[in-house]
C-alpha positions in Angstrom: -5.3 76.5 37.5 -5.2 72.4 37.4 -8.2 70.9 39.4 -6.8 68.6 42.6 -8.2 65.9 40.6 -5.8 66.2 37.6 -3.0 67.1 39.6 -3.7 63.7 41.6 -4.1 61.8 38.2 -0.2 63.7 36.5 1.4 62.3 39.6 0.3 58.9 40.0 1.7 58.4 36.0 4.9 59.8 37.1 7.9 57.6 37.0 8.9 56.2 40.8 12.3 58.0 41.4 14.7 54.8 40.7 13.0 52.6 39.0 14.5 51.1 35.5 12.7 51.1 32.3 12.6 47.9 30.8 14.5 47.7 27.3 13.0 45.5 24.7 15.6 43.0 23.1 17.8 43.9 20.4 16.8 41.8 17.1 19.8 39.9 18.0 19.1 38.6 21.2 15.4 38.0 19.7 17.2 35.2 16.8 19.4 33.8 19.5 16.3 33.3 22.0 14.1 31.5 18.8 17.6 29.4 17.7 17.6 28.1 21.0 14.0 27.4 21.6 14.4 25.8 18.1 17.3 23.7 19.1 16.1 22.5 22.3 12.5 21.4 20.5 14.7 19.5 17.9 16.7 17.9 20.4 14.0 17.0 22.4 11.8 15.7 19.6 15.3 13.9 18.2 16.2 12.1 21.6 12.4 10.9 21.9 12.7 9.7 18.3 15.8 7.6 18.6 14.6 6.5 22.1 11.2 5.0 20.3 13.3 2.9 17.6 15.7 1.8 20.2 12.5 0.8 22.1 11.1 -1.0 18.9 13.9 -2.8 18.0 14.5 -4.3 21.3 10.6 -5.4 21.1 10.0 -8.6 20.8 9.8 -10.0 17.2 6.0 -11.3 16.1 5.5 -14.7 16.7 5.8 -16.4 12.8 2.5 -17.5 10.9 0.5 -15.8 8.4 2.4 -12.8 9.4 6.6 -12.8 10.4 9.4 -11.1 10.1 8.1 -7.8 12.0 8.5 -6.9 15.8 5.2 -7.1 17.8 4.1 -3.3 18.4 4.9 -2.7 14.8 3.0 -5.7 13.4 -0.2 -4.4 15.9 0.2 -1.0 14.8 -0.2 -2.5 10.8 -2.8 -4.5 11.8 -4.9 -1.6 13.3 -4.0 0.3 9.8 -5.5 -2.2 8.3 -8.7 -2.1 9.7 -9.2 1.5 9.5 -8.5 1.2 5.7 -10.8 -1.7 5.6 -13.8 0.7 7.2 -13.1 3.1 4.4 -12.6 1.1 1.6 -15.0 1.8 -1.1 -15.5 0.6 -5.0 -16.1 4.3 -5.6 -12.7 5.2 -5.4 -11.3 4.6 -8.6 -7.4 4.7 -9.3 -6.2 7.5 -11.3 -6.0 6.4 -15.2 -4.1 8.1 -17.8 -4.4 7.9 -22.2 -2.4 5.5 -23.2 0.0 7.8 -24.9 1.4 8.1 -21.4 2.2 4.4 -21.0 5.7 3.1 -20.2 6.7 1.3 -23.4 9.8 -0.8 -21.3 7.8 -1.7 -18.2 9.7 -2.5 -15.3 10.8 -5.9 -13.9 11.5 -5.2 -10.2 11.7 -9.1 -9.1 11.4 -12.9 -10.7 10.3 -14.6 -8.0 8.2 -17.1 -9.2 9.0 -16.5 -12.9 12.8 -16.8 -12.4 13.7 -16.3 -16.0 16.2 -18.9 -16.0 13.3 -21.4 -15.9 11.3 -23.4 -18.6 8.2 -22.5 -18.7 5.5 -23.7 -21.4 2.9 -20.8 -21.1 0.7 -23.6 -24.1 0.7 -26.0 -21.3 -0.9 -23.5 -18.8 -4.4 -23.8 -16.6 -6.1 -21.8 -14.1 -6.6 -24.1 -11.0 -9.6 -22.7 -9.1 -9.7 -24.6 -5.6 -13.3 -25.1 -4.3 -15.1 -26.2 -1.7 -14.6 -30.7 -1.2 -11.3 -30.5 -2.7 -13.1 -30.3 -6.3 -10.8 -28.0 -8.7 -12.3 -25.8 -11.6 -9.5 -25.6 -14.5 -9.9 -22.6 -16.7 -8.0 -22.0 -19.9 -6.7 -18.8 -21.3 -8.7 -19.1 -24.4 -11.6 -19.1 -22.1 -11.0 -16.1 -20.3 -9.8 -14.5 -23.2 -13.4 -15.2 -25.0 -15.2 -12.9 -22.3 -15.4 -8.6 -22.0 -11.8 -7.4 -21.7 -11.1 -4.4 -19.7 -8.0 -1.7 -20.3 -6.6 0.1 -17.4 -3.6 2.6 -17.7 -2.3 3.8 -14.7 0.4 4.5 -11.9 1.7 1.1 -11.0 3.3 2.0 -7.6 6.0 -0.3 -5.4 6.7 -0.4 -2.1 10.1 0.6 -2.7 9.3 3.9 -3.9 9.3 4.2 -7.5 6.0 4.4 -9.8 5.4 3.8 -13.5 2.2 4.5 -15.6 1.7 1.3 -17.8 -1.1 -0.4 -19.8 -3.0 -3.3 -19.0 -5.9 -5.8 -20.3 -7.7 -8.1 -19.2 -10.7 -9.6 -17.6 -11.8 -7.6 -14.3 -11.9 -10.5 -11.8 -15.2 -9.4 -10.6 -16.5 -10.9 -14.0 -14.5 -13.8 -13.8 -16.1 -14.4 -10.8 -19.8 -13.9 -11.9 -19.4 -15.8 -15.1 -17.5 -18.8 -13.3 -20.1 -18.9 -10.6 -18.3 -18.2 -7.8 -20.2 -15.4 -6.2 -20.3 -17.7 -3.0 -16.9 -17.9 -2.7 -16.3 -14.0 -3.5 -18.3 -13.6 0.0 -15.7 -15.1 1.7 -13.0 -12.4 3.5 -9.9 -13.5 1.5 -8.6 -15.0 -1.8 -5.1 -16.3 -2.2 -3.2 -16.6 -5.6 -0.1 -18.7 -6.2 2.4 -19.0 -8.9 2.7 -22.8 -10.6 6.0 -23.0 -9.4 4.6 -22.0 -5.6 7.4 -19.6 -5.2 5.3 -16.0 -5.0 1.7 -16.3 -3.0 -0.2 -13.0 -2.3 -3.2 -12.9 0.0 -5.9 -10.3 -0.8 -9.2 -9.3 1.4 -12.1 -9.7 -0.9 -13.1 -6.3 -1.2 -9.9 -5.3 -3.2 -10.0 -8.2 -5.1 -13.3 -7.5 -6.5 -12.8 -4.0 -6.7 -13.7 -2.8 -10.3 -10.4 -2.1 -11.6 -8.5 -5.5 -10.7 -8.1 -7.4 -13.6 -6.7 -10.8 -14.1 -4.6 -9.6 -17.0 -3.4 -11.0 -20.3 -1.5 -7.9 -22.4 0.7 -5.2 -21.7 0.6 -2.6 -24.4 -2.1 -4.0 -26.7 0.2 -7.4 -26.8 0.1 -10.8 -25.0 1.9 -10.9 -21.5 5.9 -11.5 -21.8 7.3 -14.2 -19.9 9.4 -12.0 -17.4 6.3 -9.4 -16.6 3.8 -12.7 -16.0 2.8 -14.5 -18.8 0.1 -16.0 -19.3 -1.4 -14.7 -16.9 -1.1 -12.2 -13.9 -2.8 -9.7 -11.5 -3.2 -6.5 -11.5 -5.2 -4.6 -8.3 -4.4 -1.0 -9.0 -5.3 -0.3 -5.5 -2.0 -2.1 -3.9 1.7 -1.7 -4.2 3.5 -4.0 -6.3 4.3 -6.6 -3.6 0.7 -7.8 -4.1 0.5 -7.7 -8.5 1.1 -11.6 -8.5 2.7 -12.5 -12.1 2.0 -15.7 -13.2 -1.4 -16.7 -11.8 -1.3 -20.5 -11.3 -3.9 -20.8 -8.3 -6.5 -19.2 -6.5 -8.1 -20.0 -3.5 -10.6 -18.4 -1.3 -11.1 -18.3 2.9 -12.2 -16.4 5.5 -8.9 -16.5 7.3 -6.1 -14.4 6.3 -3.8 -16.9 3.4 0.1 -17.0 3.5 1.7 -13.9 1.7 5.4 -14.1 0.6 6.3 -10.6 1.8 3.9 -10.2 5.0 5.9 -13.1 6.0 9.3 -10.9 5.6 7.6 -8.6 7.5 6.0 -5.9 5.4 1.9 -4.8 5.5 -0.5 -7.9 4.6 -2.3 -5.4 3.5 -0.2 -3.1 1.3 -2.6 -0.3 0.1 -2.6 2.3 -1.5 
């Protein structure tokens, strides 16, 4: 005979007469639950998305200088990117480098601005124009810089527009250029500006780039001297930024601590540009 106790406990588990069992979903109804959770997200995420750029590109455009081209959240939000790259930035972080097996043997010409093919250009008649302090100018040859340690680099030469190339360089790292030319007071300066002869391409570089230990001023590509359409004599190459910023044709240089004009961060893309 059951105790009272366990009599009690059988009928308290009982099923209530009339009251439904709940049925768990078919497999079906769980897909079409998930699809619509799925397609509500998206839409949501979409409409936020589209509301955002419509937002931007009603903003109000930067107001022209160093900087143009961009509309004032965006150019703020670059800026900011900048300076928490800046914090980070490091000479220990060396570029990628490859054999030179690997090396490109057409490199690509993605823009003659500044070296417009089209125009006569005497690379024999060529100087470096240094720009110091007191308007005094320091005029290097090519022979010169060609007479001190020459550096190789081959690596992933990256553009802004998406595609990347592995090619060869040489050259003189412009930290050494700056040592042996006694500039070291100038290199403590936040910004050095290079300009082709023709002043058609400028680039604007923060020092710690520039004297980062792979950026050469460079006089070959592939064990031969520069051609005309890829920078000859003389160009830059700063592994660690995109393209935009690999000046060909060096005819300047000039140093600040104010940010100096850049051809495309005044069409609106990153003064910065790195990688």
């Amino acid at each position: 005979m059951k105790s009272p106790k366990l009599l009690f406990q059988q009928q308290t588990t009982m099923k209530k007469p009339g009251k439904k069992v709940k049925k768990e979903p078919t497999i079906e109804q769980q897909i079409s639950r998930r699809n619509f959770i799925s397609f509500s997200a998206f839409t949501v995420l979409a409409v936020g998305a589209f509301e955002g750029w419509r937002w931007l590109y009603k903003s109000a455009p930067e107001t022209p200088g160093i900087t143009a081209g961009a509309h004032k959240p965006l150019r703020r939000a670059l800026n900011k990117t900048e300076l928490f790259f800046r914090r980070t930035f490091s000479d220990n972080h060396l570029v990628k480098t490859y054999p030179k097996s690997m090396a490109a043997r057409h490199v690509r010409v993605n823009s003659d601005i500044g070296v417009e093919a089209k125009k006569k250009f005497d690379p024999s008649t060529w100087k470096l124009q240094v720009n110091k302090k007191g308007g005094e100018i320091l005029e290097v040859s090519l022979e010169e810089l060609m007479a001190l340690p020459k550096t190789e680099i081959v690596y992933d030469f990256k553009c802004v527009e998406g595609w990347d190339q592995i090619s060869h360089w040489a050259g003189l790292k412009f930290s050494d250029f700056i040592k042996h030319f006694q500039l070291d007071e100038y290199a403590k300066m936040d910004y050095v500006g290079m300009q082709t002869p023709d002043k058609g391409y400028y680039v604007g570089i923060d020092m710690p780039s520039a004297m980062h230990p792979q950026t050469l001023l460079a006089y070959e590509m592939n064990d031969k001297p520069l051609p005309l359409q890829n920078g000859a004599p003389l160009r830059l190459i700063i592994p660690v930024k995109y393209g935009i910023k690999n000046l060909k044709r060096i005819g300047s240089i000039t140093f600040s601590n104010n940010r100096l004009p850049d051809y495309w961060a005044e069409h609106g893309y990153d003064y910065y540009s790195g990688l």
